[in-house]
KEKE-3310 file (N, C-alpha, C; in steps of 0.2 Angstrom, whole numbers, plus 5000, padded with zeros to 4 digits):
npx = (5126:5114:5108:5093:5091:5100:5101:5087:5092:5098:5090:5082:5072:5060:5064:5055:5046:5054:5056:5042:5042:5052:5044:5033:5037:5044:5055:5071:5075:5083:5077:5086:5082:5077:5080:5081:5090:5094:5097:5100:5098:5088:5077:5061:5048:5033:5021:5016:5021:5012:5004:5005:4993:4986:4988:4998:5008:5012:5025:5029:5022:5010:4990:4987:4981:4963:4954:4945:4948:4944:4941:4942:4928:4920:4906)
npy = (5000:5012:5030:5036:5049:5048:5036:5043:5053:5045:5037:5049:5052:5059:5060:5055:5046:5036:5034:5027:5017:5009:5007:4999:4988:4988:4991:4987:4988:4991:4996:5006:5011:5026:5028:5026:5012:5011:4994:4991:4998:4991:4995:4994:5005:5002:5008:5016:5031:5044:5052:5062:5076:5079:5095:5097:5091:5097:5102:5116:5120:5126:5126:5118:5127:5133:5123:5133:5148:5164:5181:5199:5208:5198:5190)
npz = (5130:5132:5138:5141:5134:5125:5118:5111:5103:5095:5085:5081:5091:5102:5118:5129:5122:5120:5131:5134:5124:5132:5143:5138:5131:5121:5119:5121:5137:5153:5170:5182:5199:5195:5183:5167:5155:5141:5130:5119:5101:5095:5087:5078:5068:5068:5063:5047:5040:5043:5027:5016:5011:4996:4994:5000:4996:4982:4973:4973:4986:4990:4987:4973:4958:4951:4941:4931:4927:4934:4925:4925:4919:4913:4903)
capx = (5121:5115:5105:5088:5094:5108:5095:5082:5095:5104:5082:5078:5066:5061:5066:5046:5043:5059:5054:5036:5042:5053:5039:5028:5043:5045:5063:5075:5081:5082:5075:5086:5080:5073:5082:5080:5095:5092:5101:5100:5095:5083:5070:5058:5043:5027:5018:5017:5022:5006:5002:5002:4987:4989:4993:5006:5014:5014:5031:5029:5020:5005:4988:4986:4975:4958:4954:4943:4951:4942:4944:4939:4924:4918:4901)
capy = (5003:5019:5033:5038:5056:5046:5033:5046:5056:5042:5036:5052:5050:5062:5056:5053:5044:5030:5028:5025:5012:5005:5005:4995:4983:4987:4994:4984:4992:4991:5003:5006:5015:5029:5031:5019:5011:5007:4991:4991:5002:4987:4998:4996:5008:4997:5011:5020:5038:5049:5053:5070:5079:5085:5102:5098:5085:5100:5105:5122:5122:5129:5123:5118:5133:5129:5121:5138:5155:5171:5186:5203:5209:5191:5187)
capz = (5134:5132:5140:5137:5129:5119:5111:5107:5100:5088:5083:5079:5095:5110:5126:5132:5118:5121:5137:5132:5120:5137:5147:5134:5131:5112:5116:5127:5143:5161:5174:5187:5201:5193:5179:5162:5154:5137:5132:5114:5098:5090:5086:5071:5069:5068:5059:5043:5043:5042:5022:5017:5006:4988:4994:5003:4990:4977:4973:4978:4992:4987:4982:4964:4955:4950:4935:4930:4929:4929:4922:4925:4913:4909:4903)
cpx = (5121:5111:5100:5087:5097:5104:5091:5088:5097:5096:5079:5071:5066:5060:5059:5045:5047:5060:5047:5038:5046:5048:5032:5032:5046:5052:5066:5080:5080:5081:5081:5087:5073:5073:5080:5086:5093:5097:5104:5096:5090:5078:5065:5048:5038:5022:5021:5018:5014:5007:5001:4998:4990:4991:5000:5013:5017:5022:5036:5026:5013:4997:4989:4978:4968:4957:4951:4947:4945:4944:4939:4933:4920:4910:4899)
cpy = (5011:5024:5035:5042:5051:5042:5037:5051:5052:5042:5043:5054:5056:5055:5054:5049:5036:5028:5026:5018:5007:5003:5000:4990:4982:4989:4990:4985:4989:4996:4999:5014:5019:5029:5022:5020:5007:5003:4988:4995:4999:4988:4999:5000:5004:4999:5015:5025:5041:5051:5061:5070:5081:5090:5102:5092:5090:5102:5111:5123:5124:5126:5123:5124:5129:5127:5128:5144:5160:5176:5191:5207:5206:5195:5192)
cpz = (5132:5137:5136:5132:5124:5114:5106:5103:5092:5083:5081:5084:5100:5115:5129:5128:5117:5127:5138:5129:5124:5139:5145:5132:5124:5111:5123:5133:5150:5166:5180:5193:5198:5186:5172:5159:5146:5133:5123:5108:5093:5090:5079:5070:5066:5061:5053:5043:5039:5032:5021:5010:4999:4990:4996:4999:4986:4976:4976:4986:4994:4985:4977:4964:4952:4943:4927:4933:4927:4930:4925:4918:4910:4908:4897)
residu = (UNK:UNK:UNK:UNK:UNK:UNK:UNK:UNK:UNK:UNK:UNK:UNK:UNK:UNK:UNK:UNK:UNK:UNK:UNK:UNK:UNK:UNK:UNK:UNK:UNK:UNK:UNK:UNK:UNK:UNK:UNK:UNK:UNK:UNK:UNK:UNK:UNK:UNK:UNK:UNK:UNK:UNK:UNK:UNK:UNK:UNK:UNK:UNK:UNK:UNK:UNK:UNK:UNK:UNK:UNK:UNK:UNK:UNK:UNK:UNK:UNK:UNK:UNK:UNK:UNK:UNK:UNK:UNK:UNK:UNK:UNK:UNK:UNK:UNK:UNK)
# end
């Protein structure tokens, strides 16, 4: 058994968000009282984690530069 802090702690989870997943029954706890009692850490996330954009895939960090460079003078 653990506490709600202790769960979201070991899952990587906030505390709101592991008693959300109590209250929707996706995680196996017992309320008592006030307090929630979570009763095991069988949790698998349903969703994909969010995708990130080219820019933020690039290595550095950065956009990618444009395929056109220009220069001072041109034309």
């Amino acid at each position: 058994m653990y506490s709600v802090s202790e769960a979201a702690a070991k899952l990587g989870l906030t505390d709101r968000h592991v008693r959300f997943l109590l209250g929707k029954g996706e995680m196996r706890g017992t309320k008592l009282g006030h307090d929630w009692v979570v009763l095991n850490l069988d949790y698998k996330r349903k969703r994909r984690p969010k995708r990130r954009g080219k820019s933020e895939a690039s290595q550095d960090g950065f956009r990618q530069k444009p395929d056109e460079i220009w220069t001072e003078g041109g034309l």
